[in-house]
N, C-alpha and C positions, 0 to 999 in steps of 0.2 A: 594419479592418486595423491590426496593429500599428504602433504609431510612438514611438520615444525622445523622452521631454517636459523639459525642464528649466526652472530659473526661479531666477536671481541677482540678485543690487545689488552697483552700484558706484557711488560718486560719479563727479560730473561734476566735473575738476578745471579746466577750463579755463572753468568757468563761476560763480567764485567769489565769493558776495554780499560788498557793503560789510560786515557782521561779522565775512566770516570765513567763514563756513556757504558749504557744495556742496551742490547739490541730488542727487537720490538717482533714479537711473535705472534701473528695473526690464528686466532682458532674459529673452526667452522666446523659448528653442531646441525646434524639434521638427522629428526628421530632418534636424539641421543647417543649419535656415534659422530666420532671427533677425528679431524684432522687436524693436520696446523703446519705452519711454515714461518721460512724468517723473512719479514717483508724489506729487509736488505738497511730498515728504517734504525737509530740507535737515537736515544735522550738519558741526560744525566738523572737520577731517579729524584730527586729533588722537585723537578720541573714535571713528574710525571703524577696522576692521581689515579689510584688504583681503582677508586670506586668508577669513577667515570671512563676510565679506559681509555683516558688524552691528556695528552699535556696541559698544563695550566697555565695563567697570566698570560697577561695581553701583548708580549711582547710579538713582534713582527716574526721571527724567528719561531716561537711557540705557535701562531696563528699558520704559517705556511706548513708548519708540521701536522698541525691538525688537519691541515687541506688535504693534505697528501693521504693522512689516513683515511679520510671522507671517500677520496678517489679509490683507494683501493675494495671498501666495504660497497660503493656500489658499483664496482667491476662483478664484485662478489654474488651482488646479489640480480645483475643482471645476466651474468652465467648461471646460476641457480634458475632464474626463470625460464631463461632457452633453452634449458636440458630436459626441463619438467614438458614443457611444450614440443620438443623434439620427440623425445622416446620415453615422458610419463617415470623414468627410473632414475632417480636423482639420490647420490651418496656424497657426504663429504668429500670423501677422497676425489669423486669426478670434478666436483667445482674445483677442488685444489689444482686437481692435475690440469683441467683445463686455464686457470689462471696462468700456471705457471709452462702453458705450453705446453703438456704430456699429456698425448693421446689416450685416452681408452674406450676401447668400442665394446660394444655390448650387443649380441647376435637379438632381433627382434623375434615375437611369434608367429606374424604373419608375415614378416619376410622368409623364417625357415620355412612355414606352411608351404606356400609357393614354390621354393626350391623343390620343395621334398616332391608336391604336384606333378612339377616338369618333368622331375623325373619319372615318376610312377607312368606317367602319360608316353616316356620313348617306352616303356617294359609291356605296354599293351600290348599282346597280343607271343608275345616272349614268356614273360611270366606274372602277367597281371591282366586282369580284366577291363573293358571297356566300364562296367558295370563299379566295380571300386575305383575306377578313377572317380567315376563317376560321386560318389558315394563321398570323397575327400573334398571334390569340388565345392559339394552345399554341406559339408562341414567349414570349409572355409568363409565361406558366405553369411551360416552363421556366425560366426568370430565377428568376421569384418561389422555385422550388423549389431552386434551385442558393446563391441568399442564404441560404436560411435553414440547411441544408445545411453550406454552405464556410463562412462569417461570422457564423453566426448571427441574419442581418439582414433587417428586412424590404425596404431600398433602400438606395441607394447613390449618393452624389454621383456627379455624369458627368466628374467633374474626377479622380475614382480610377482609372476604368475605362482600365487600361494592360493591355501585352500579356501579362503574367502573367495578368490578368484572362480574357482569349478563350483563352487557351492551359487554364484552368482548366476553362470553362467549354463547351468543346471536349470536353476529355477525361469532365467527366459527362455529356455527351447521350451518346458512343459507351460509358460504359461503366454507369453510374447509371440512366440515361433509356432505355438501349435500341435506342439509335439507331441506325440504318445509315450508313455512312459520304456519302454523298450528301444521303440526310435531315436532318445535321449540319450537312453544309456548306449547306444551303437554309436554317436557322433562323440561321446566322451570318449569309446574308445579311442577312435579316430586319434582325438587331442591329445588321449595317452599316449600314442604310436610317438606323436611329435615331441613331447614330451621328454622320451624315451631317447629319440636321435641325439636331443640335444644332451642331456647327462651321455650319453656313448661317449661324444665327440667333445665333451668337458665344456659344451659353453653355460653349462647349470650345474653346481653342487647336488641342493636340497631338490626330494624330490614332491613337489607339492602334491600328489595324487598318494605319496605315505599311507594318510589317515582316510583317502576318500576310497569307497567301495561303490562301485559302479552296481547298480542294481537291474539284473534282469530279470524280469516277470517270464514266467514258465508258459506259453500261451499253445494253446491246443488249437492249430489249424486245420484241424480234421480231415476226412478224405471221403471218400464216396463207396458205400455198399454195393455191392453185388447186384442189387434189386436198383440201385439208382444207376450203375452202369450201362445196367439193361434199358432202363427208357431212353438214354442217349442214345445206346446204340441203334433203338428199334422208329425212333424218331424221326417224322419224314421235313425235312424241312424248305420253304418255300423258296430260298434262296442260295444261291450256290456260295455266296457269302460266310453264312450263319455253318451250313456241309460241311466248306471248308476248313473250318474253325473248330467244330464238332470230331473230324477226321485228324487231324492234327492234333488234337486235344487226347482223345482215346489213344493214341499211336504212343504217345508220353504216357497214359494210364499203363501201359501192356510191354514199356521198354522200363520206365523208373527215369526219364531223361531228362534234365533240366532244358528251360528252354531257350538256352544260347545251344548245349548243345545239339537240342533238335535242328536249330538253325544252322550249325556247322556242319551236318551232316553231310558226307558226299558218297559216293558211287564204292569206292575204296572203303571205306568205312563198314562197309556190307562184306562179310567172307564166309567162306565155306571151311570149316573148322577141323578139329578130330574126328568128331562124330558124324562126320556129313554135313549135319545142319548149319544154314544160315544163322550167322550170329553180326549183332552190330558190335564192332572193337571200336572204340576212340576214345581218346586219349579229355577228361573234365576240364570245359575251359576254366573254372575258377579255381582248381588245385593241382591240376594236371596230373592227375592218378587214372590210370589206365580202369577202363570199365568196358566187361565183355562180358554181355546179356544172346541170350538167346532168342530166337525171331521167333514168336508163337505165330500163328496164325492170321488173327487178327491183324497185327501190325504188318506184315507180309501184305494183306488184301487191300491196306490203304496205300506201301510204297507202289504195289502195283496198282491202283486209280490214279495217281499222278505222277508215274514216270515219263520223265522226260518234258514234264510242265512245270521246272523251276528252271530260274536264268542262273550261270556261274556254274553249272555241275552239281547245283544243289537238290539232295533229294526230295524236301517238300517245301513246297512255296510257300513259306510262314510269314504271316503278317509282322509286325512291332507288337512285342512285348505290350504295350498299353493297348494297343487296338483288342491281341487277341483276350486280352481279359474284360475288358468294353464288351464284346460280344458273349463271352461266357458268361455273363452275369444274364445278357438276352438269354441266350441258351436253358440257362437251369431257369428262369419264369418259365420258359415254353413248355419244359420237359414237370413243370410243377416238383421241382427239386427244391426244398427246403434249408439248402445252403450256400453261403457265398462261393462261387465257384470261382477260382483261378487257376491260374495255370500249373502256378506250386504246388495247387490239388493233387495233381495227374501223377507228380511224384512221391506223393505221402498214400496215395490211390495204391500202387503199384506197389510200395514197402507193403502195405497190412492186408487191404483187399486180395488184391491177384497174387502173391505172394504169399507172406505169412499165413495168412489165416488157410491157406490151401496147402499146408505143414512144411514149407521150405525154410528152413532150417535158418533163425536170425544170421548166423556166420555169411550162409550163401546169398543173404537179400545186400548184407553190407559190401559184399565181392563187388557183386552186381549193383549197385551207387556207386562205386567209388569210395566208399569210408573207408577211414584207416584207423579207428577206433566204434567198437562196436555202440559204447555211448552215443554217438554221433546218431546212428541208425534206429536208437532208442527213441529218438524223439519223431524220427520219420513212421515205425511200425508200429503200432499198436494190438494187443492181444485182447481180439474181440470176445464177446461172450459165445460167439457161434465157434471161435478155434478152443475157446476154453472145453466148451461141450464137447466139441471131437474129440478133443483129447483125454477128455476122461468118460466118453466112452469106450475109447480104446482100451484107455487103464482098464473099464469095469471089465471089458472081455478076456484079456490076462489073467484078473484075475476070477472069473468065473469056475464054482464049485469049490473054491474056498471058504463060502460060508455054512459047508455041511458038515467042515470041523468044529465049528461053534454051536459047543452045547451051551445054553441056555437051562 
């Protein structure tokens, strides 16, 4: 980033040797913040010109002094330049300390990004998701791509990164990057995570994200009716492919399962509970909050069509994540369903459809996810006009013959 550099002498007059001679104080302005030091250099003030900030007349003695000062300003100003071209965050006090031989290192952003990566990437599967490393990974990649980009750079001190910086860096994900407005605001978090490390561990004061408000859009990823569950269900289809996919899909309508943990599903995972019944216990790979749902029917009829046809002990042979929503999207053409189908579906399916709207109690749908905040479940269950009805038909039947006390 740009920054105004300067670099003067003046004598120190209140520091005046037994000959006569002031010593010679070099200052160095960048961005209006000052350092200074004593260039070890002393002239009698006589022989010195304030305006010009060198000694005068031609004598031999006068001209080597001026050399010598010459030498020092562009020491000056070629540490100034390799600081700016190293790590972009250039202060007075750096070029000082580095003239005079004292180190000071400044933590970069994209070297912490990285650090922090490594580690996120040993906690997979501990306490972190294959799916958020994921997710830090092409945060990172934006960064990388946005320096080289806006600055020209490959990093950037964490002591730069101010709100012009996120305000920047905002506006190439939604418009460079391609991003949706939500997707942006997910990879700011990210930045904030980093952010955050670094004020923890002191390598930043100021916190540049202060004044910035990450903005999420409230997006309604809908779910599937009763009347559309049915044509999936009753739908014959030509390929054991598309079945499979179809079977898989409804089994997360009828559990609330997300689809890592369909995938992690094993033999274990399946028990016979208080009541008797078959229920699936395990344990949410992206929070790991215990979730134990009850086996309806349904999902009972598809473990049993493909027991014992997944490899590793796993209960059902589930494609990749991108495959199985590549074919859900076939699926609802086929089924003439009028919305995007994914796999996400099958869990917001399960909150409102099969669940709420069939009078299960908000508390017992969020048990059964895994939420630890009923807000959380808010966004998953919706209260449709069909459970509005029921339930104030119930109301009306309570209170039925109450309105033979209203005289009119």
């Amino acid at each position: 980033m740009k920054s105004t550099f300067k670099v003067l002498f003046y004598v120190k007059r209140n520091a005046t040797r037994k000959d006569g001679k002031m010593p010679i104080v070099a200052r160095i302005t960048v961005d209006g913040h000052i350092a200074q030091f004593n260039t070890k250099l002393e002239i009698k003030p006589n022989n010195w010109s304030v305006k010009m900030g060198r000694a005068i007349g031609q004598s031999y003695e006068n001209k080597q002094f001026n050399g010598m000062l010459n030498e020092i300003k562009a020491s000056l100003y070629k540490i100034y330049h390799e600081i700016q071209q190293k790590d972009n965050y250039v202060t007075a006090e750096k070029v000082k300390n580095d003239f005079l031989g004292v180190s000071e290192y400044h933590e970069t952003l994209i070297n912490l990004f990285q650090k922090h990566n490594e580690d996120v990437f040993k906690l997979i599967g501990i306490s972190k998701s294959p799916g958020t490393y994921q997710k830090y990974k092409v945060t990172l990649k934006h960064l990388q791509n946005f320096l080289l980009l806006k600055y020209k750079l490959t990093d950037i001190s964490l002591k730069e990164i101010k709100h012009m910086f996120l305000c920047d860096f905002e506006i190439y994900l939604l418009t460079t990057a391609g991003c949706n407005a939500n997707t942006t605001a997910k990879f700011m978090q990210f930045l904030k995570r980093i952010i955050l490390i670094a004020r923890n561990n002191g390598l930043i004061i100021h916190d540049p994200f202060a004044n910035y408000k990450i903005k999420l859009t409230k997006v309604d990823r809908g779910y599937l009716t009763q009347e559309d569950i049915e044509k999936i269900l009753q739908k014959k289809f030509s390929t054991k492919r598309l079945e499979l996919v179809r079977d898989i899909f409804i089994f997360s309508c009828f559990t609330g399962l997300a689809y890592i943990d369909v995938y992690n599903l094993t033999e274990k995972n399946i028990r016979t509970s208080f009541d008797g019944n078959l229920w699936v216990m395990a344990k949410r790979q992206k929070t790991n909050i215990q979730s134990n749902i009850l086996l309806l029917n349904v999902p009972k009829m598809i473990l049993d069509k493909y027991k014992g046809k997944s490899p590793n002990n796993k209960l059902l042979p589930i494609l990749s994540n991108q495959k199985m929503n590549a074919y859900l999207k076939e699926i609802g053409d086929l089924c003439e369903i009028d919305k995007e189908l994914t796999f996400h579906i099958a869990r917001h399916t399960f909150a409102t459809t099969i669940t709420l709207a069939k009078g299960v109690p908000i508390e017992t749908v969020s048990k059964m996810l895994g939420h630890t905040n009923i807000r959380t479940t808010q966004i998953y269950a919706r209260i449709t006009d069909s459970k509005i009805s029921n339930d104030m038909q119930a109301l009306a039947g309570k209170l039925e013959g109450i309105e033979k006390m209203f005289k009119i």
